[in-house]
Every structure is written in structure tokens, then in C-alpha cells.
C-alpha positions in Angstrom: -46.1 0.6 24.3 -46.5 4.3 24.3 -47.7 5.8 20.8 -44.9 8.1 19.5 -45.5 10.6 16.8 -43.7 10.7 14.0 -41.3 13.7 13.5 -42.6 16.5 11.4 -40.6 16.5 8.1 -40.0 19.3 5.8 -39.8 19.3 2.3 -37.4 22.7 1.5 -36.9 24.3 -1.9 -36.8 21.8 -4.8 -38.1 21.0 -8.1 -42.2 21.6 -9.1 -42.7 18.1 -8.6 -42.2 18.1 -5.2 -45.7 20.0 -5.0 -47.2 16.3 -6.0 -45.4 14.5 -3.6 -46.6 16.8 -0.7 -50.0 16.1 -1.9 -49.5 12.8 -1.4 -48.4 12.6 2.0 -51.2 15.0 3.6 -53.4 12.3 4.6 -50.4 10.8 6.9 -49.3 10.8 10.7 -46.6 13.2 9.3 -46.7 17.0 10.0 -45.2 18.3 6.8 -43.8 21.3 6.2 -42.4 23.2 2.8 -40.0 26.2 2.6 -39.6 28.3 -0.6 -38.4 31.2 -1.8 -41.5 31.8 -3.5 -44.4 32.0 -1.7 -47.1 31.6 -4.5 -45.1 28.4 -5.9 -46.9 24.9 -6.1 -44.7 23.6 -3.7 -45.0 26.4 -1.1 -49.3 26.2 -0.8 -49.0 22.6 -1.0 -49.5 22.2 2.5 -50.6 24.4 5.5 -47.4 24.3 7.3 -44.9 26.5 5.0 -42.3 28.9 5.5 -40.2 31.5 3.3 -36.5 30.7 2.2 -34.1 33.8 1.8 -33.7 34.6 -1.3 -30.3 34.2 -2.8 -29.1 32.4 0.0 -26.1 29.7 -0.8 -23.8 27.1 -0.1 -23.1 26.8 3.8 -24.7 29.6 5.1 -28.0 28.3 3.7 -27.2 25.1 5.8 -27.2 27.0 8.5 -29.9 28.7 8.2 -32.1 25.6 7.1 -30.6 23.6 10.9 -32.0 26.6 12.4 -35.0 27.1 10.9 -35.8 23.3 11.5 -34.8 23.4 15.2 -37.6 26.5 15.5 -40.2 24.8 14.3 -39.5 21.4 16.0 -38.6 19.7 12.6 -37.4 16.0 12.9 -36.9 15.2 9.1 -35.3 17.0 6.1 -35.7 15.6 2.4 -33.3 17.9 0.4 -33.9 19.4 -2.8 -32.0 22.5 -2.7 -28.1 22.3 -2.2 -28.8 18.6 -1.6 -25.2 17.8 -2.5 -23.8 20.1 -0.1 -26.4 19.3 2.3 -25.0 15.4 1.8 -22.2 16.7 3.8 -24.1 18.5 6.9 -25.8 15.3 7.6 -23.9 14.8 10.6 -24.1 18.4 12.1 -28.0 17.8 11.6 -27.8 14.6 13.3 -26.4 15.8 16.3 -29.0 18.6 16.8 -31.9 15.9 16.3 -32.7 16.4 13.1 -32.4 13.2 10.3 -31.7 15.2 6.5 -32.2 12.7 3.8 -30.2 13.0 0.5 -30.3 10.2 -2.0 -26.3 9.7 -1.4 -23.7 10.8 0.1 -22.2 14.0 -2.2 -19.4 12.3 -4.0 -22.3 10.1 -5.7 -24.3 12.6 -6.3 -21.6 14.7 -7.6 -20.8 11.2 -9.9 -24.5 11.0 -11.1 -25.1 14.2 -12.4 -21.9 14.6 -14.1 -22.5 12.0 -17.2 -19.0 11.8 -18.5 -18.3 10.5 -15.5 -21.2 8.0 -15.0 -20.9 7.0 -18.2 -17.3 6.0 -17.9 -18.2 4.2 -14.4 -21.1 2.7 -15.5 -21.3 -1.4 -14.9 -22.7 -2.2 -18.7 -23.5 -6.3 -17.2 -26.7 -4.0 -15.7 -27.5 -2.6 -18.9 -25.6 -1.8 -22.1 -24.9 1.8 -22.9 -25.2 3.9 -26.4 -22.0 4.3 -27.8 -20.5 7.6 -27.3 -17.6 10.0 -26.3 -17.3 13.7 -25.4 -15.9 16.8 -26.3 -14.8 20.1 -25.4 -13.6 22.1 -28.8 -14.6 22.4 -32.1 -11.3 20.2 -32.7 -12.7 17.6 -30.3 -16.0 18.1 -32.0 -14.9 16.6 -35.4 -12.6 14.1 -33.8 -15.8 12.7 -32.3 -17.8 13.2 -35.7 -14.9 11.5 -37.3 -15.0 8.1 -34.4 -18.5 7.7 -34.2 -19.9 8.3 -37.6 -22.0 4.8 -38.8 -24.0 4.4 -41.9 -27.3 4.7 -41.2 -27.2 5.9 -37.3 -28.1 9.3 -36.1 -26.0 11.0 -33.7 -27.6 13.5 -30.8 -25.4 15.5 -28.2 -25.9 16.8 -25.0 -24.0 18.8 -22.1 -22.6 16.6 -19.4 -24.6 18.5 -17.0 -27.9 19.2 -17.4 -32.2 18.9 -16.9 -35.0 18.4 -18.5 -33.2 17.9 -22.2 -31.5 21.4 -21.7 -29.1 21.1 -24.8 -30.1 17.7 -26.3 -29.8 17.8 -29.7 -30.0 15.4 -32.6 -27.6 16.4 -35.3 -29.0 16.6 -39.0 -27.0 16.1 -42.3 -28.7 19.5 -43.4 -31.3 21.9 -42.3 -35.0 20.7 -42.6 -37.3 23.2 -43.2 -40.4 21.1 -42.8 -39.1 19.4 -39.3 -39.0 23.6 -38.1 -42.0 24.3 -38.9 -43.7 21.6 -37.6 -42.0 22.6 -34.7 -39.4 19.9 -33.9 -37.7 21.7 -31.2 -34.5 18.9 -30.4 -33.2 18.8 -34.1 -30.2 20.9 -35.1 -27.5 20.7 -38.7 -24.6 19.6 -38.8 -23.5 22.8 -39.7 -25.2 24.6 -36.6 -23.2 22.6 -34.4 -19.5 23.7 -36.1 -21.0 27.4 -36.1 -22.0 26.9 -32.6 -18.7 25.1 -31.0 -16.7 27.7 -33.3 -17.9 30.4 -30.5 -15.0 29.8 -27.8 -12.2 28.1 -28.3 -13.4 25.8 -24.8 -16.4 25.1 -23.5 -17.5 22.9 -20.8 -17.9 18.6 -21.7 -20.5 17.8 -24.0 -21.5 14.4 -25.0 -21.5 13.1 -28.8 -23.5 9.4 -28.9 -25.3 7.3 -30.8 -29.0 8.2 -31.0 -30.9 5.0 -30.3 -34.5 4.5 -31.9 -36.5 2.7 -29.7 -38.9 3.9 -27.4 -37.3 5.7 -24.5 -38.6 4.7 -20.8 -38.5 6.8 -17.4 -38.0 4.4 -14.1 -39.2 6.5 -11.0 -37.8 4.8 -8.4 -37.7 5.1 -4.5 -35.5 3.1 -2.0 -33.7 3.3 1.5 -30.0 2.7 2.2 -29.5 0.9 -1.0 -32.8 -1.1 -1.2 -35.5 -0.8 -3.6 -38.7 0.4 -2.1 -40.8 0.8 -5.0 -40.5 1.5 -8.7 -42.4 2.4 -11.7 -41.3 2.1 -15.0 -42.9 4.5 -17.6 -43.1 4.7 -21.3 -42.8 7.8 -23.1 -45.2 8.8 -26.1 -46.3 12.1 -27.8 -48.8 13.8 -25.3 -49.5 11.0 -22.6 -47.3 7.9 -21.4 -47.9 4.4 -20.5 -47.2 2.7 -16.9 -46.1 -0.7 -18.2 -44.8 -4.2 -15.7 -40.8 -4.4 -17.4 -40.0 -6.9 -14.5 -36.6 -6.5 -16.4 -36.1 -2.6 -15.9 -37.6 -3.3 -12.1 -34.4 -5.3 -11.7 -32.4 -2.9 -13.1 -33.6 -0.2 -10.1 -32.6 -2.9 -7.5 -29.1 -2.7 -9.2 -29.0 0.8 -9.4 -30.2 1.4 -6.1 -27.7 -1.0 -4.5 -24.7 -0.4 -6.5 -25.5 3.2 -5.6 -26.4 2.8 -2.2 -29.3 4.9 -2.6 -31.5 6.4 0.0 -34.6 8.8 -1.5 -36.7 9.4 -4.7 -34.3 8.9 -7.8 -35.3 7.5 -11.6 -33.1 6.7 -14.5 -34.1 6.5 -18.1 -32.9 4.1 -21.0 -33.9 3.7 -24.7 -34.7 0.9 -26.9 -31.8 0.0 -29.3 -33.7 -1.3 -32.6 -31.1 -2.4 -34.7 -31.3 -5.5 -33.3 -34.9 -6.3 -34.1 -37.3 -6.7 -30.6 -35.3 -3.8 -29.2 -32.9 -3.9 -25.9 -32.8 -1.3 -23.4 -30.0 0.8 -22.9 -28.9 3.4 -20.1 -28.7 6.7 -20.6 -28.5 8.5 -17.4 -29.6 8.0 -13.7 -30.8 11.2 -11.4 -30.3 11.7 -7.9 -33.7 13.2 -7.4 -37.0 13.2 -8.4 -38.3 13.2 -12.0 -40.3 15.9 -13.5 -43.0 12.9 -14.6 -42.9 11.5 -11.0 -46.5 12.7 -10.7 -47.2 10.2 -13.8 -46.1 7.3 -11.9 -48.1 8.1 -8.3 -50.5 7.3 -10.7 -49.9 3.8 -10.5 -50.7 3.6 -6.4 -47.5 4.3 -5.3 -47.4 6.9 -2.6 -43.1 7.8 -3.0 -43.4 10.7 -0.6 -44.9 8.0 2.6 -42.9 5.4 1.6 -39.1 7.0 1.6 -40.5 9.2 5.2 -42.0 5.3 6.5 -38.7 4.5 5.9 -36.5 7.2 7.1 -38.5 6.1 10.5 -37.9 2.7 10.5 -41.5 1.4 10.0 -41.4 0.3 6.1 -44.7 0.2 4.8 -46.1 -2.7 3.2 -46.3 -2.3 -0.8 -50.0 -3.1 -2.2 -50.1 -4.0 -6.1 -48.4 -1.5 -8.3 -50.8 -0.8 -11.1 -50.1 -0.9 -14.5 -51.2 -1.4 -18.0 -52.9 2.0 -18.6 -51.6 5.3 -20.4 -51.5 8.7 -18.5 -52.1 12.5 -19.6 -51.3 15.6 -17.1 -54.3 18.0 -17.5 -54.0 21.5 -16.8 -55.7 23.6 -14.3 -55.8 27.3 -13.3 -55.7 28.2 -9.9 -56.2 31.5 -8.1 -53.8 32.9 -6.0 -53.9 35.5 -4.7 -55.9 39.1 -5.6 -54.0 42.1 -6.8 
């Protein structure tokens, strides 16, 4: 049989993670390219084969431009970051120039997944129980959901229905704690911050009122390919570093998301331990269509996310060695040079 190269695959505009993942596919038959607005970013001198994005450029006209731009440089594969839910629907105008774009679902999922009012009211609580919660839009709404979910002894947190990287979380306290500030708790905020706060506007867009659960609070990085689970790699959260732990149970749980889902990429989802009941049970909290922020955490554990979802994309699955666990993990900074002024 003749040896055919695999396609070159690009990597355009997406979250600073995506500078690990490039790292981690360098050593592979695949030619792989990143585009970025920013030349100096991570992801942009991640690889020798790069190329600028226009600035400012949106919605369809970026699509085009990104076909274009792949059919120049003879790329075969796409893993969206930017625009991926609009990209979600260009797949088949990329198909039929020869070019496979990979987003982790089609856009109404997406769409589904990253508004969590809507997950939340979706979500199939046989895979996984849920923290109890509602939402709000008004000061009004605000009290009314004070007023429903108000329990003896239980802290309540909020959170916009749309967000990253906690943007807006919140846990609410009874009153201000000056200690807490200057220790430099950065998620607390009173009870009477809040009503000053919704007070603002007389609307504002969803926000989420829920139970805040105790327990420790895991991240499951995750990759799999038309609704499969390819890998996963479930991480505990701690001040300062974070522990790869074997949760065969939360490893189920990815093979039900991923399937229910019918997910194709890099995704992760992230629970919390409910200790009321004594040992602790895990509950959902939110499931993203993309990679995390901590993905470069889990490659520490020998999976290689990047190779696996591309070995995929081409049909030739590779063959999962032992995922490591057992061991905590710290990111250490570095300072790079890069360029002379």
C-alpha cells in the first residue's frame, strides 16, 4: 500500500491552552499550523508553521477568509477555536473544498452547553445529580430566588449563565468580612452587594442562584470522536497545585457525556462533592465545549489530546497506553524572550 501523509492541520485563534496542545503534537506525522491575531502569543510561536489572522474579523466573513487561507497553504484539517459555533455550520462548505473542520458539536449543542440555564434544565440527573438552583434576571427575581432556595446552614454562590474562567462567580455572605478581603478572598461578595449590584438596571442578562456545594470540586479533561470517549483525565482541584486521581466513576461519566452529546474534540466538565451526606457525591456543574484552561495539567498524566482527536479525525485511532495517575501537579512559570525592541 502506498504511504499517504497525513493532512496538515491548523490550529486557528483559540484559547492560551491551545499553545500546550501544539507542543504536544510537534513530534507527529502532522504538519501543524497556528493562526493568530497576535503574533507574539503562545499559541502563534508554538510551531514553525504560523500565520496572522485579521484583526477584528467576524462571524461569516472570517469563515471565509479562514477556507481561503487553508486552501493556500494546502491545509487538510481545521480544529476550531475561534467562532467555533458558527464555524459548526460551515462544515459542509469546508468539506466540499477538501478541507475536514472539527468542532466538538454541531452549533445547536454548543449553543446548549455554554448557555447553563439551559443545560441545566436539560441535564439527565440519572448521570449525575445537580446542585439545586434557579436563575434570575431582576432584583425582583433576585429575592424570589433568595426567598426559594434559602436552607439553614447552606451557602448560596451565583454566577452568569454565560461565562469563563469563574467570570462572575460569587459566593454570597450574610455580611461583609473584612478579614476574608484582606486575605484576599477574591469570589466572596454580601448579601447586600448583590441587591446594590442587581439594583443597577432594572434587567440584566440570566444569572444563576444555587446551592454552593462543599466538597472538593473536580475538572474532567476529556477528548473523544463522534460521541466516543477517547481519553479522559479527571483532576482534583487544591490551593496552588492539583491532583490527577483514577475516579473510574467520573471516567464513566465522560462516556455519557460524550455520547449523550455526540461529541467530537477536546471538551471537560467539572462537578463538586456534595458533603452533606457524609463521603461526598459528585455533582455536575457545567460541561464545556472546548478545552479547559488546566488541560496542560492533565497532558501531564501521558495523554497526548492534541494526536489523539487529529489520529482520529483521520481514521487511524491510536492505541491508549496507561493513563497515569496518583500524583499532584504545579504550573511553573517561565519568562521568555520575544522579541527585541
Amino acid at each position: 500500500m502506498p504511504n499517504i501523509s497525513p493532512p496538515a492541520a491548523l490550529f486557528n485563534k483559540s484559547l492560551s491552552v491551545t499553545a500546550a496542545i501544539l507542543q504536544g503534537v510537534q513530534n507527529s506525522p502532522y504538519r501543524v499550523w497556528a493562526s493568530h491575531s497576535d503574533p507574539l502569543s503562545a499559541q502563534y510561536l508554538a510551531t514553525k508553521h504560523h500565520f496572522v489572522e485579521p484583526k477584528h474579523l467576524q462571524g461569516e466573513p472570517y469563515a471565509r477568509w479562514l477556507l481561503q487561507a487553508c486552501l493556500e497553504r494546502g491545509i487538510g484539517i481545521v480544529v476550531a477555536g475561534k467562532a467555533r459555533e458558527l464555524l459548526a455550520d460551515w462544515r459542509p462548505q469546508f468539506a466540499a473544498q477538501g478541507v475536514q473542520l472539527i468542532t466538538a458539536s454541531d452549533r445547536a449543542t454548543q449553543e446548549l452547553l455554554e448557555d447553563k440555564v439551559a443545560f441545566l434544565r436539560g441535564w439527565d440527573t440519572s448521570i449525575l445529580p445537580i446542585p439545586r438552583w434557579t436563575s434570575f434576571e431582576s432584583a425582583e427575581e433576585f429575592e424570589r430566588a433568595l426567598t426559594e432556595l434559602q436552607t439553614e446552614g447552606v451557602r448560596l454562590c451565583l454566577k452568569p449563565a454565560r461565562g469563563i474562567f469563574a467570570s462572575g462567580f460569587r459566593i454570597l455572605q450574610e455580611k461583609p468580612d473584612l478579614q476574608r478581603f484582606l486575605q484576599g478572598s477574591l469570589y466572596d461578595m454580601s448579601l447586600a452587594a448583590a441587591r446594590e449590584l442587581f439594583a443597577v438596571q432594572p434587567h440584566f442578562a440570566p444569572m444563576l442562584l444555587m446551592h454552593t456545594l462543599e466538597g472538593p470540586e473536580h475538572s474532567v479533561d476529556c477528548v473523544a470522536w463522534e460521541g466516543e470517549l477517547l481519553a479522559a483525565v479527571v483532576r482534583r482541584k487544591g490551593e496552588g497545585r492539583q491532583w490527577i486521581q483514577d475516579r473510574p466513576d467520573l471516567q464513566e461519566v465522560a462516556r455519557r457525556v460524550a455520547r449523550t452529546y455526540g461529541l467530537s474534540g477536546i471538551f471537560n466538565f467539572q462537578t463538586k462533592d456534595d458533603l452533606a451526606k457524609g463521603e461526598g457525591t459528585a455533582h455536575m456543574l457545567e460541561i464545556n465545549a472546548r478545552p479547559s484552561g488546566g488541560l496542560r495539567y492533565s497532558m501531564k498524566a501521558g495523554v497526548n489530546f492534541g494526536r489523539l482527536l487529529l489520529d482520529a479525525a483521520c481514521g487511524q485511532p491510536t492505541a491508549l497506553g496507561p493513563v497515569q495517575s496518583g500524583f499532584a501537579v504545579v504550573e511553573e512559570r517561565a519568562v521568555r524572550v520575544l522579541s527585541h525592541v
